[in-house]
C-alpha positions in Angstrom: 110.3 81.4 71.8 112.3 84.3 69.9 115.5 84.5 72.2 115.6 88.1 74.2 117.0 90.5 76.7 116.5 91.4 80.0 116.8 93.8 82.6 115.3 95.0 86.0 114.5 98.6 85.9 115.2 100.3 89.5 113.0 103.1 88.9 110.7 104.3 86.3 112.5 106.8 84.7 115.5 103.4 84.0 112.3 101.7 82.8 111.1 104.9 80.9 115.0 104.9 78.7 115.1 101.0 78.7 111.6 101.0 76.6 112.0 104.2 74.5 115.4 102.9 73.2 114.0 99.7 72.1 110.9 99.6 70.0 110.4 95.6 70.8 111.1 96.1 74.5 108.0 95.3 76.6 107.4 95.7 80.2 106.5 92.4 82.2 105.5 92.2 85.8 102.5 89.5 86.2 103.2 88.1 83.0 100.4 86.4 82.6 98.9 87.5 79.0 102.7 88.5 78.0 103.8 84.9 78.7 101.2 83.3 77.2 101.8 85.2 73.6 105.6 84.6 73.6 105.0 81.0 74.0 102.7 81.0 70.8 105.3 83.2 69.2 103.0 86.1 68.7 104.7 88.5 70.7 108.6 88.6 70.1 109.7 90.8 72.5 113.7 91.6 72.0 114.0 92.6 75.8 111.9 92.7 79.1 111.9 95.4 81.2 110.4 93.9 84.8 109.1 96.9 86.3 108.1 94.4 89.6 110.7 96.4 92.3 109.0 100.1 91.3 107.2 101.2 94.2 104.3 100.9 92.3 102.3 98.4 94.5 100.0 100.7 96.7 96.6 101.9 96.5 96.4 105.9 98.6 94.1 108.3 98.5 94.1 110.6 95.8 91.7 114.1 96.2 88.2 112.7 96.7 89.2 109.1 95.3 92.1 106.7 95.0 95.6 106.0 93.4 95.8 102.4 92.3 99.8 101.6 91.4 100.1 100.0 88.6 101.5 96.9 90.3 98.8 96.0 92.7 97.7 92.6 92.0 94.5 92.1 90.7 93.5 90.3 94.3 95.0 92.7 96.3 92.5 95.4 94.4 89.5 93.5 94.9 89.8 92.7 98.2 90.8 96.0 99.3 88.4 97.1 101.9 88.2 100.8 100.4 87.4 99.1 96.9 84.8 96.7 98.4 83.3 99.5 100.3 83.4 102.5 97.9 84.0 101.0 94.6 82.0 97.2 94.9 81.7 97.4 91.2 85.1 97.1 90.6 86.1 94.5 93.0 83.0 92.6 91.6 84.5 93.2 88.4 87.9 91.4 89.0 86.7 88.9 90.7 84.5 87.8 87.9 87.7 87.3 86.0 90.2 84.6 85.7 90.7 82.4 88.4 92.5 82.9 92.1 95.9 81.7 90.9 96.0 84.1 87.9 94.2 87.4 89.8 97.3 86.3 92.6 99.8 87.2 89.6 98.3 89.8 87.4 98.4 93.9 88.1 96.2 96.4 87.4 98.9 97.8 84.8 99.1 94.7 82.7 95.4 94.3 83.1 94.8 97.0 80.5 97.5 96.7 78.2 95.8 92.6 77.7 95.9 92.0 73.8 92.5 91.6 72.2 90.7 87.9 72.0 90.6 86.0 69.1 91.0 82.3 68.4 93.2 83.5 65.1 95.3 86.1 66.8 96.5 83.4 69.1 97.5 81.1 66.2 100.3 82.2 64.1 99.2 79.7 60.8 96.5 81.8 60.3 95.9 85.3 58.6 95.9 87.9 61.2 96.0 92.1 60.4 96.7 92.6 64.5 99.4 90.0 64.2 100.6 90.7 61.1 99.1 93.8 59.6 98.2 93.6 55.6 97.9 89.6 56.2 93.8 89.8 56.1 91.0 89.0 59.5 90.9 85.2 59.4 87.6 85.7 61.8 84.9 87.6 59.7 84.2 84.5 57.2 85.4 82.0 60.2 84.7 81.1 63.2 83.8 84.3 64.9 81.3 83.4 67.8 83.2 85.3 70.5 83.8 88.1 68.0 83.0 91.7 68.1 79.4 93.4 67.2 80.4 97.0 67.9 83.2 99.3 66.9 84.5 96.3 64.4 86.1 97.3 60.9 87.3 95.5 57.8 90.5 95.2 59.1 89.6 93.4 62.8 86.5 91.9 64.8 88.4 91.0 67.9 87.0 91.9 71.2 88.7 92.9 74.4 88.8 90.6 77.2 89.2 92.5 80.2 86.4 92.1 82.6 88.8 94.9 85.0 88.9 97.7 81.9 84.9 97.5 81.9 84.6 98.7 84.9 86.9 101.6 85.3 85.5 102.6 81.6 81.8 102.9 83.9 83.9 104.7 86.7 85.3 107.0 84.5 88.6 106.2 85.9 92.1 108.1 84.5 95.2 106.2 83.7 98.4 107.9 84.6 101.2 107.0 82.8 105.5 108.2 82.1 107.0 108.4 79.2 109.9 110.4 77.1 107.9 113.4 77.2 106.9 113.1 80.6 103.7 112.6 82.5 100.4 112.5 81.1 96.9 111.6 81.9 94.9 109.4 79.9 90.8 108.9 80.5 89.8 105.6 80.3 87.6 106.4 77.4 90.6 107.5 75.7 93.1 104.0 76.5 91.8 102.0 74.5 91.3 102.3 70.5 89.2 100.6 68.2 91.1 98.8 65.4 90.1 101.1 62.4 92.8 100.9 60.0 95.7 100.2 62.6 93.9 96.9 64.2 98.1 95.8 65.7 97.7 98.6 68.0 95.4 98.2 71.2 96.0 101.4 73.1 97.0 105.2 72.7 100.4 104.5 74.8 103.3 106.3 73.2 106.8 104.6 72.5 108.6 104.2 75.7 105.5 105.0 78.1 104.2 103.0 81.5 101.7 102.5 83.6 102.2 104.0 86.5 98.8 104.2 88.3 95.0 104.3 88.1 93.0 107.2 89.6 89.6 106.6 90.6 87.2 109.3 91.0 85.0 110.4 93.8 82.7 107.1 95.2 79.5 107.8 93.4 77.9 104.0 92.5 78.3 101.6 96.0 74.6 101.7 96.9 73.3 100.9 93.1 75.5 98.6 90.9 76.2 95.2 89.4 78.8 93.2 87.1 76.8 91.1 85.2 79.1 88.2 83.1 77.4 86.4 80.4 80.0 82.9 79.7 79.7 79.7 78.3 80.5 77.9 81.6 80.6 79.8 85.3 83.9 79.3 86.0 86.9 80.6 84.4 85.5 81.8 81.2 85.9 85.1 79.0 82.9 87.0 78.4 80.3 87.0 75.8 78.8 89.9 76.8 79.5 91.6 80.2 77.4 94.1 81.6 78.8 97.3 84.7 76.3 99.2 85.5 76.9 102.2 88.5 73.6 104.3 89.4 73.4 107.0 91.8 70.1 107.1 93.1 68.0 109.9 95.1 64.1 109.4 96.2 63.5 106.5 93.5 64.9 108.6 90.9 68.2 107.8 88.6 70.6 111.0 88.6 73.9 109.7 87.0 74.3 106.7 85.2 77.2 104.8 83.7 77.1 101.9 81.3 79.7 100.1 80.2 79.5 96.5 77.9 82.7 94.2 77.4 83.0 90.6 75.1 81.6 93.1 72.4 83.9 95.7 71.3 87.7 95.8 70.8 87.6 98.2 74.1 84.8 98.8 76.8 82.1 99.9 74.9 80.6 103.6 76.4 77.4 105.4 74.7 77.1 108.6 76.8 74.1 108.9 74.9 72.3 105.9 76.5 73.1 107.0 79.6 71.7 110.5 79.3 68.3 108.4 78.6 68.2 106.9 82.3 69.2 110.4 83.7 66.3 112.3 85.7 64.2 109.4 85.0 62.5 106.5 87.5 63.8 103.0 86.6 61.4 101.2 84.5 62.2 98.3 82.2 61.0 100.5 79.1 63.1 102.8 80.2 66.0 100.3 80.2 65.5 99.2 76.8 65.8 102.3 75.6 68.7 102.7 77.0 69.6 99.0 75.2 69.0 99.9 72.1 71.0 103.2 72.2 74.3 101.2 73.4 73.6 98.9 70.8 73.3 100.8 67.4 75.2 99.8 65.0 75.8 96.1 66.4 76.5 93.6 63.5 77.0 90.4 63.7 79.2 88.0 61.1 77.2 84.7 61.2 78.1 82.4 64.7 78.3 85.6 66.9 74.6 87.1 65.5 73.0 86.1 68.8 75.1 88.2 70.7 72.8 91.7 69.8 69.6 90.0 71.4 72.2 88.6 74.3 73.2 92.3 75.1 70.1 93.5 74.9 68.7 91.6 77.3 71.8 91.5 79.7 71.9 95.3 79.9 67.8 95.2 81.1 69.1 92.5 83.6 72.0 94.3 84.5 69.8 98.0 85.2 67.7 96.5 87.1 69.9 94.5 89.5 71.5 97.9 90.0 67.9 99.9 90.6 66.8 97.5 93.1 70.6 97.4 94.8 70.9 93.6 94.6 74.0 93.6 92.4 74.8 90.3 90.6 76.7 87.5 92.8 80.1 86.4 91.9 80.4 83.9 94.4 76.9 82.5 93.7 77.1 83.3 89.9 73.9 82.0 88.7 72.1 85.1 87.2 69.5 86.8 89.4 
């Protein structure tokens, strides 16, 4: 591990300076991505800023919604009782990610600013343009079965692992952040960017901006919803294709609908488009698979990871009709309804 620096910023603007004057700084609270990647020397931060004394740790009402601080553990958020009651699809969400021990540590802040999945990423022999950009993407001609089928480019195929980010992306949630320049609002569409030509940077942060909080928008999707994970094993597994689906519902017919895939895309992957299908309409599994393959256009595979198009497919049917019928997907008894 690279040797570094550290201090304990006592408010945000101290942590605001302590990142803008250092380009390696990085913030830690959790820890529990950052950590990992400094023990595999991929990230070499030259100072941590812990941001873990900001008064950042509460969730309060916030116009029709809620202000989650960007330091309220992962557990705390998805056993809140105004989350479980107004926003089940994100508590279902969480808790269909990691394990107890790790959702204990982790906040909401560090949750979206995760580094993108890849077996090579994580493995500094190996060719890597996010790791080291110019270097070449060890994953399109390797082993690639957890890769990306949407938004890739020749520069990157890694996908996002956040099981969290996939549902705020269907809540149309807003990330609030500080930096230099002051305060600024970021829609979750907007967060997260796809690798393009600049796969080594994950987000649209500025230098020297944080977290600060989460805004969730007015309740709209607790009657109709449903996570739906697709793994290799139950427990304690990333994603091969994740499903969060939020319908609001009047007299059997669908008025808004949100649709959001993970394990696919180097962000939560959004296709306003599909959604505008299920609008005005009675759920029906055509219907549904319309829907399907709007999300899904452009989806290419790269050999071990082909069989993830007919996966989503047939996830996002399952995971519309869970929602329509209001028997959201388990995550205590995860076997697939």
């Amino acid at each position: 591990m690279t040797p570094f620096s550290y201090v304990r910023a006592q408010s945000a603007a101290e942590a605001v300076r302590e990142l803008a004057g250092d380009p390696t700084a990085r913030v830690i609270a959790g820890g529990t991505n950052l950590l990992d990647l400094m023990k595999y020397d991929v990230e070499r931060p030259g100072r941590l800023v812990d941001i873990t004394r900001l008064p950042l740790d509460r969730i309060e009402s916030q116009g029709e919604g809620l202000r989650i601080g960007a330091l309220v553990t992962n557990s705390n958020l998805a056993h809140d009782e105004r989350i479980a009651r107004d926003y089940p699809l994100l508590a279902s969400a969480i808790l269909a990610g990691a394990s107890p021990q790790l959702r204990n540590a982790a906040s909401t802040g560090g949750n979206l600013l995760q580094r993108t999945r890849c077996y090579y990423f994580y493995d500094p022999a190996t060719p890597c343009n996010k790791r080291e950009p110019g270097s070449g993407c060890s994953a399109r001609d390797g082993v690639n079965r957890i890769h990306a089928i949407l938004g890739t480019s020749e520069q990157c195929i890694a996908t996002h692992p956040s099981d969290m980010c996939v549902a705020l992306a269907a809540l149309e949630a807003v990330v609030q952040v500080e930096g230099p320049d002051g305060a600024r609002a970021i829609p979750m569409a907007e967060f997260h960017r796809l690798p393009g030509d600049a796969p080594e940077t994950d987000s649209t942060l500025r230098p020297g901006e944080l977290i600060t909080a989460v805004d969730l928008p007015r309740p709209a999707f607790a009657a109709h919803h449903t996570y739906l994970k697709l793994r290799d094993r139950l427990s304690y597994a990333f994603a091969l294709v994740s499903v969060a689906v939020g319908l609001d519902m009047r007299d059997g017919v669908i008025g808004k609908a949100r649709l959001a895939l993970g394990g696919v895309a180097h962000k939560p992957w959004r296709v306003p488009e599909a959604e505008a299908i299920l609008e005005g309409q009675a759920p029906a599994p055509e219907r549904f698979a319309q829907a399907a393959e709007r999300l899904l256009v452009g989806a290419q595979g790269f050999g071990h990871n082909d069989f993830k198009i007919e996966l989503a497919r047939r996830a996002i049917v399952r995971a519309l009709g869970q929602a329509a019928a209001g028997t959201p997907q388990s995550q205590t008894d995860k076997r697939i309804q």
